[in-house]
C-alpha positions, 0 to 999 in steps of 0.5 A: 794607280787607279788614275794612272792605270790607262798608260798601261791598261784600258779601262774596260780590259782592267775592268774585264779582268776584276769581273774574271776574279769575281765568280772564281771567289764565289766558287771559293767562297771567298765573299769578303774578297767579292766585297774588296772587287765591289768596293774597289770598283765602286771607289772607281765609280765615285772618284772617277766618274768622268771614266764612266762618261766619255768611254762608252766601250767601260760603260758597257763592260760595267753594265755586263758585270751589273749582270753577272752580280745580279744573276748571282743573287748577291743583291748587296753586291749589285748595290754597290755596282750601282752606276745611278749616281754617275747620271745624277751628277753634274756634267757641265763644263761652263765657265761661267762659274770660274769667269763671271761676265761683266753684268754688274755695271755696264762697261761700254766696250766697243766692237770696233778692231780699231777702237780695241785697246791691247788690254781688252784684246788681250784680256778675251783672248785670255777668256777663250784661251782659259775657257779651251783650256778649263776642258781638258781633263786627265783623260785627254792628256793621257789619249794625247800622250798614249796615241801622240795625235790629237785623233779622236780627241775633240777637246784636245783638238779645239784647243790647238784649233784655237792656237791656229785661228788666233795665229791666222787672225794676226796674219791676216788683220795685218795682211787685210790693210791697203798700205805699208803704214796701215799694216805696221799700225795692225802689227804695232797694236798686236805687239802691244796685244803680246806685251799685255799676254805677257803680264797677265801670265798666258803664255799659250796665246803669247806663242800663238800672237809672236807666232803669226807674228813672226811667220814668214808671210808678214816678216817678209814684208820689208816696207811694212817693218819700216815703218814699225818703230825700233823701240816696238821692234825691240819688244817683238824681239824680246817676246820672240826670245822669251818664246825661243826654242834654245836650251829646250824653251830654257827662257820660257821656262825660268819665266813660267816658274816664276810665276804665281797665282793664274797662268797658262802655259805653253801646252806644247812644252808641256805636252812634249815633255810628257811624250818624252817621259812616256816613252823613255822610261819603261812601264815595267821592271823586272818580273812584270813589275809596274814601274811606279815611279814613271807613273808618279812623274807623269801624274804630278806633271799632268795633276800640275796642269789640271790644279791650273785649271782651279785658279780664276784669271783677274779678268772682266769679259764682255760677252759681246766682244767674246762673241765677235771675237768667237766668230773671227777666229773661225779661219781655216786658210792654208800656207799657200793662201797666206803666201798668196796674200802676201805676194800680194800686198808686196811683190818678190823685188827680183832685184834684192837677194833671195832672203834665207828662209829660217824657222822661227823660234816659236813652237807652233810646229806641234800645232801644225795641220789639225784644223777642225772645221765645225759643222753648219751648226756651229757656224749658225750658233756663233754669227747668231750670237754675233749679230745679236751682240751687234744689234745690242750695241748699235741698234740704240732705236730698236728698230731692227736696222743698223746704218750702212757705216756702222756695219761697214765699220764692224766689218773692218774687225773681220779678215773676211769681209768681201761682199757688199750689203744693203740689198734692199738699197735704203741706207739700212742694214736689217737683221737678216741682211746682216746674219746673211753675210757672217754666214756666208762670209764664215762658211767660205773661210771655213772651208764648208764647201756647198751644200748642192752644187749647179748643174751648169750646162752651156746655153745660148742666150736670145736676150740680154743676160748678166752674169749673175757671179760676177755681174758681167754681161755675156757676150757672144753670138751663141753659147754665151755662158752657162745655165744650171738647170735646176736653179736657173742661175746664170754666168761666164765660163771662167766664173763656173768654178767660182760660184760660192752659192748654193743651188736652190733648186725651183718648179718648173712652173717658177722658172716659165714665169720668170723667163716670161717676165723678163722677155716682156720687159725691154729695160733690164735691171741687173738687181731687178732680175736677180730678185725676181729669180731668186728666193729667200732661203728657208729659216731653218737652212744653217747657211742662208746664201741669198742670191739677191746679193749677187750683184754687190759682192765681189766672188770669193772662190772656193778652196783656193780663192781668197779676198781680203777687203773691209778696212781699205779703198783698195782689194786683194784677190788672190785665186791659184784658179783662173781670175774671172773678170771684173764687173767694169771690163767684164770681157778681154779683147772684146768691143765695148757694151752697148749698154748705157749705166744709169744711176740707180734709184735708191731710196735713203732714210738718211739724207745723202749729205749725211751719209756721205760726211760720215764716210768721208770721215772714216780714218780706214775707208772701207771698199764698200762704201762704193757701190757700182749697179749695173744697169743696161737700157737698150735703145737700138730698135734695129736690135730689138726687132731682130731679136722680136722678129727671132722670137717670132721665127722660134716660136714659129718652129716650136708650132711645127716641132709640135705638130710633127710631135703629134704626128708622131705620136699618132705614128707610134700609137699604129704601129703598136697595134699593129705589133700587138696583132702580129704578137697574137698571130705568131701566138696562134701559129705556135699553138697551131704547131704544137698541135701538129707536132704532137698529132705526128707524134701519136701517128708515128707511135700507132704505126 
C-alpha cells in the first residue's frame, strides 16, 4: 500500500496527514501511537528512499515534521525521522554494473555504417535501448499513468526520445543514398538489423526499426522496394505482423510471454494496458473503502517491468560505437521534412494512381510529438566522446590528424553529414576540425537554434565581394547584399535566413583593419578573405561555428532546410524557404562573372596519386571528396582605376563631410553660449519682477 499510495494520494498530502495525527496523540498521551507514526514513516524512509529524492515538495514536508518532533522534545522520536541516511546512500543510475564493456580483450569493431554487421548494430542499439530503459522507476510509470503525458518526466521522456531518433535514423540512412539500388542496400541491412532485435528479445527497438521502416516516406519509394528481394521482403513482413495492432497486439504478446531470461518490451503496450486499468476500475468501493485489489493489479504489472530491469542482456558493447551511435541519434526532423526527403530522391509519378495512405500496424503513435531537445551541454558531451573515439581507432600515429578519407568514410555513419572539411587545405583532418563539424553538424539537426542572430543591413559594396553563406559573388551596381554590422559577415538576400552561424561580434578597430587589408590587395581570395575576418571561437563556447569554413560547405537552413550528403556523388536539398544559389551559377538571369577560377595552392602531406587512388577506391563516394574554391583574379585595369579613381572621390568627400562636421560643432558650441547668457537674463528679469510685484503689493496695503 505504502508503494501504491501515489495513485490516490501524493506523498507530501499523506505525509501532512500523519504529522496532523502526531500532536493529537501527544496531547492524548498516547506515545505508543507517536511511536507506530515514527516507525511507519521511518519504514517509508528506509524502503522507499527514492520518494524522498525526486519529490523535492515530500522532502520539505519531511523537514517540517523533523521540527514539529524536536519542538516537542521527544528526541528518540527525531532519531527515528532522521533522513541522513538517504544522502548517504548510493544515487547512481550507471550502467556499467549491469552491461560491462568490452575491456577485456580488444575486439576490433569498425565505425563504419557500411562495415557494421546487423549483430553488432543490433547489439548497441539493445545497449542504449536497455541503459534508457534501466532508469525508469516506479515512481515515473505511476507519473506517466496518473497524468497520461510524459510532462515533467524526463526519464520517461528520454526513453520515447530515443524510440523517435532510432525510427528517424533508418529513415534517413536510407533516404541519405543517391540511388535506388543503394537505398534497398540500407533498407535490406536494417531488416536484417529487425531479425537479430527479434532473437535477442528486444521488442522495443524492434517496433522503433519496422517502424521507420515501414513509415510512408520510405514505403512509397517503389523503385527502391524493387530492388529489395522477395525473401527479405517477406521478413519485413513478417516483422510488421509480429508487431501488428490487431486482436489489441494479440501476436506480440503470445511472442513476449514466450520469452525467458532478458527482454525488453514494447513500453507502449504495456503502458497503455495500465492507463486502461487505471481508469476503468475505480479507486474506492463503498464507504470510501481503497480498492485493493486494482491497486494489486497495477503493482504486479508495473513490479513486472522493473524485475526486467535486473536481468543483464547476453551482449558485449563497445564504448566507441556506443558513442557514434549516441550522436547519430541526436535527430529531431519533423513529418513535413522526412516528406521532403522523400519527394526528393523519388518525385510523385502523376501518372500512376494516387496510392491510399494507410497507417502502419506499428504502435509508434503513443510515441509521436515528444522530442526533447538537449541542451548545448549535451551535444558538447556526446561529439566530445565521439571524436575521442574516432581519433582512438584511426589516429594510429598519435599525431593529432586523421586523412581526409577516412573522415569522410565516418561520415557516411551519419545522416547529417553536409559540409566540406580540411579548412587548413593539407590532406588532414586535425581534432578541432573535426569536433567543429559534429558540432555544428548536431546543433542544426537538433533544431538548437543560434545563440546571437546578425543584424543584417543592406550595403553597397565598392569592392569585389563573396557571399560568405554561399560563396557567390554579389552582383550589382548598388545595394549588392547585405552586412551585419556586428560580425562583419557578408551575403545575398536570399541567403539572409539561411545563415546557420552565429554572430561573433568584433571591435571596431578589428573590422577597420580588415576592410584595410583587403582594399590593398587587388587578387582577392574567397578562403583568404574569409580567414582574416573570422576567429576562432572560444573553448569554452559549447557550439564552436568557425566561419572559416564557409566557403567549403554547402548551407543548411534553419528549421526548414535540410541537406542529406556524405554517402554519395549526388546531394539533396530540400528548403520549404526560398532555395539560394548555387556557388557555380550564383545569380539567375544575370551575365557571367568576370573572374577567372584559378586552382588553389594546397599544400598535401600525401602525395596527390595516393589520394586520389584511395577516393577512387570508395564503393559509396562521398561528395566531399570534390572541393570547388573559388578564387577571383581581376585583370580589367579599366576596372581597377575607376574603382581607385571612386575611392579617391569617397574619401575626397569624407575630407569635406568632416571639415563641415568641425564646422558644425564650433556652430553648436556658439549658440549655446549664447542660450546660456539668454538663460541668465530671463533669470534676472524674473527676480526683477518679483521684486516689483511684491513692492506694488506693500504700497497697495500702506494705502
Amino acid at each position: 500500500m505504502l508503494t501504491m499510495h501515489g495513485f490516490l494520494i501524493p506523498s507530501a498530502d499523506l505525509l501532512n496527514k500523519l504529522r496532523a495525527l502526531y500532536p493529537e496523540a501527544l496531547q492524548k498521551r498516547s506515545l505508543l501511537f507517536c511511536l507506530k507514526i515514527c516507525y511507519f514513516v521511518r519504514y517509508w524512509i528506509t524502503e522507499l528512499w527514492t520518494m524522498f529524492k525526486v519529490d523535492t515538495r515530500l522532502t520539505e514536508t519531511m523537514e517540517e515534521f523533523q521540527e514539529l518532533v524536536r519542538a516537542q522534545g521527544e528526541e528518540l522520536h527525531w532519531q527515528l525521522l532522521d533522513t541522513a541516511q538517504i544522502n548517504s546512500r548510493e544515487w547512481s543510475r550507471k550502467l556499467t554494473q549491469r552491461i560491462r564493456p568490452n575491456c577485456s580483450k580488444k575486439r576490433k569493431v569498425s565505425l563504419l555504417f557500411d562495415h557494421l554487421e546487423p549483430q553488432e548494430l543490433a547489439e548497441h542499439l539493445t545497449y542504449l535501448e536497455f541503459k534508457s530503459f534501466r532508469r525508469i522507476t516506479f515512481s515515473d510509470y505511476q507519473n506517466y499513468i496518473v497524468n497520461g503525458c510524459v510532462k515533467d518526466n524526463p526519464t520517461m521522456e528520454r526513453s520515447i526520445a530515443l524510440c523517435n531518433g532510432i525510427s528517424q535514423w533508418v529513415q534517413l540512412m536510407v533516404l541519405n543514398r543517391p540511388t535506388p539500388q543503394l537505398r534497398a542496400e540500407v533498407l535490406t541491412k536494417f531488416i536484417h538489423v529487425a531479425q537479430k532485435l527479434h532473437q535477442l528479445q528486444n521488442f522495443n527497438t524492434l517496433m522503433a526499426v519496422i517502424g521507420g521502416l515501414c513509415h510512408s516516406s520510405i514505403s512509397r519509394l517503389k523503385d527502391t522496394s524493387s530492388h529489395v528481394s522477395h525473401d527479405v521482403s517477406k521478413v519485413l513482413n513478417e516483422m510488421t505482423e509480429l508487431l501488428s495492432s490487431c486482436r489489441n497486439y494479440d501476436n506480440y504478446r503470445r511472442a513476449y510471454n514466450e520469452c525467458s531470461n532478458f527482454k525488453i518490451p514494447i513500453l507502449g503496450v504495456h503502458l497503455k494496458d495500465l492507463i486502461s486499468l487505471y481508469a476503468a476500475m475505480p479507486d474506492f468501493l463503498d464507504e470510501k473503502k481503497i480498492n485493493v485489489p486494482k491497486l494489486h493489479s497495477m503493482y504486479n504489472h508495473i513490479n513486472e517491468l522493473i524485475q526486467l530491469q535486473n536481468i543483464a542482456p547476453p551482449l558485449d558493447a563497445n564504448m566507441d560505437l556506443v558513442h557514434l551511435l549516441t550522436l547519430s541519434l541526436d535527430l529531431y526532423y519533423t513529418e513535413d521534412e522526412m516528406y521532403e526527403l522523400s519527394y526528393a530522391r523519388e518525385p510523385r509519378n502523376h501518372r500512376a494512381p494516387p496510392v491510399t495512405p494507410c497507417k502502419p500496424p506499428v504502435v509508434a503513435d503513443w510515441a509521436s510529438g515528444v522530442s526533447p531537445k538537449p541542451d548545448p551541454k549535451t551535444i558538447s558531451k556526446h561529439v566530445q566522446r565521439m571524436v575521442d573515439s574516432v581519433f582512438k581507432n584511426y589516429d594510429l600515429d598519435q599525431d593529432g590528424y586523421i586523412s581526409q578519407d577516412e573522415f569522410e568514410k565516418i561520415a557516411t555513419s551519419f545522416p547529417f553529414s553536409f559540409c566540406v572539411m580540411d579548412k587548413d587545405r593539407d590532406g588532414q583532418i586535425s581534432r578541432q576540425e573535426i569536433t567543429a563539424y559534429f558540432m555544428r553538424a548536431s546543433s542544426i539537426c537538433s533544431k538548437l537554434g543560434l545563440g546571437f542572430l546578425h543584424n543584417f543591413q543592406e550595403t553597397t559594396y565598392l569592392r569585389p565581394t563573396f557571399c560568405d553563406n554561399c560563396a557567390g559573388f554579389l552582383w550589382g551596381v548598388i545595394k549588392q547584399g547585405y552586412r551585419c554590422k556586428d560580425c562583419g559577415m557578408n551575403c545575398h538576400k536570399q541567403c539572409k535566413e539561411l545563415v546557420v552561424f552565429e554572430c561573433k561580434k568584433r571591435s571596431k578597430c578589428s573590422t577597420e583593419d580588415s576592410i584595410s587589408q583587403d582594399t590593398a590587395t587587388s587578387d582577392i581570395s574567397l578562403a583568404s578573405s574569409k580567414e582574416s575576418t573570422n576567429d576562432d571561437p572560444p573553448e569554452e563556447d559549447p557550439f564552436p561555428y568557425t566561419n572559416g569554413e564557409d566557403s567549403e560547405h554547402t548551407e543548411v537552413g534553419k528549421d526548414r532546410t535540410i541537406m542529406l550528403m556524405g554517402s554519395s556523388a549526388q546531394k539533396i536539398s530540400v528548403r520549404l524557404q526560398p532555395t539560394m544559389k548555387h556557388r557555380s551559377t550564383q545569380t539567375e538571369d544575370s551575365p557571367p562573372s568576370p573572374c577567372l577560377q584559378v586552382p588553389s595552392p594546397h599544400r598535401s602531406r600525401t602525395p596527390d596519386s595516393t589520394r586520389s587512388s584511395n577516393h577512387s577506391s570508395s564503393p559509396c563516394p562521398s561528395p566531399l571528396l570534390i572541393r570547388k574554391r573559388a578564387y577571383a583574379k581581376w585583370e580589367n585595369k579599366d576596372s581597377i582605376r575607376k574603382i581607385r579613381e571612386e575611392r579617391r572621390g569617397s574619401k575626397q568627400a569624407t575630407q569635406e563631410l568632416e571639415k563641415e562636421r568641425s564646422m558644425l560643432k564650433e556652430e553648436n558650441t556658439n549658440m549655446r553660449i549664447q542660450l546660456k547668457d539668454a538663460q541668465r537674463k530671463i533669470e534676472a528679469l524674473r527676480v526683477e519682477l518679483r521684486k516689483y510685484v511684491m513692492d506694488n503689493e506693500t504700497v497697495a496695503k500702506g494705502s
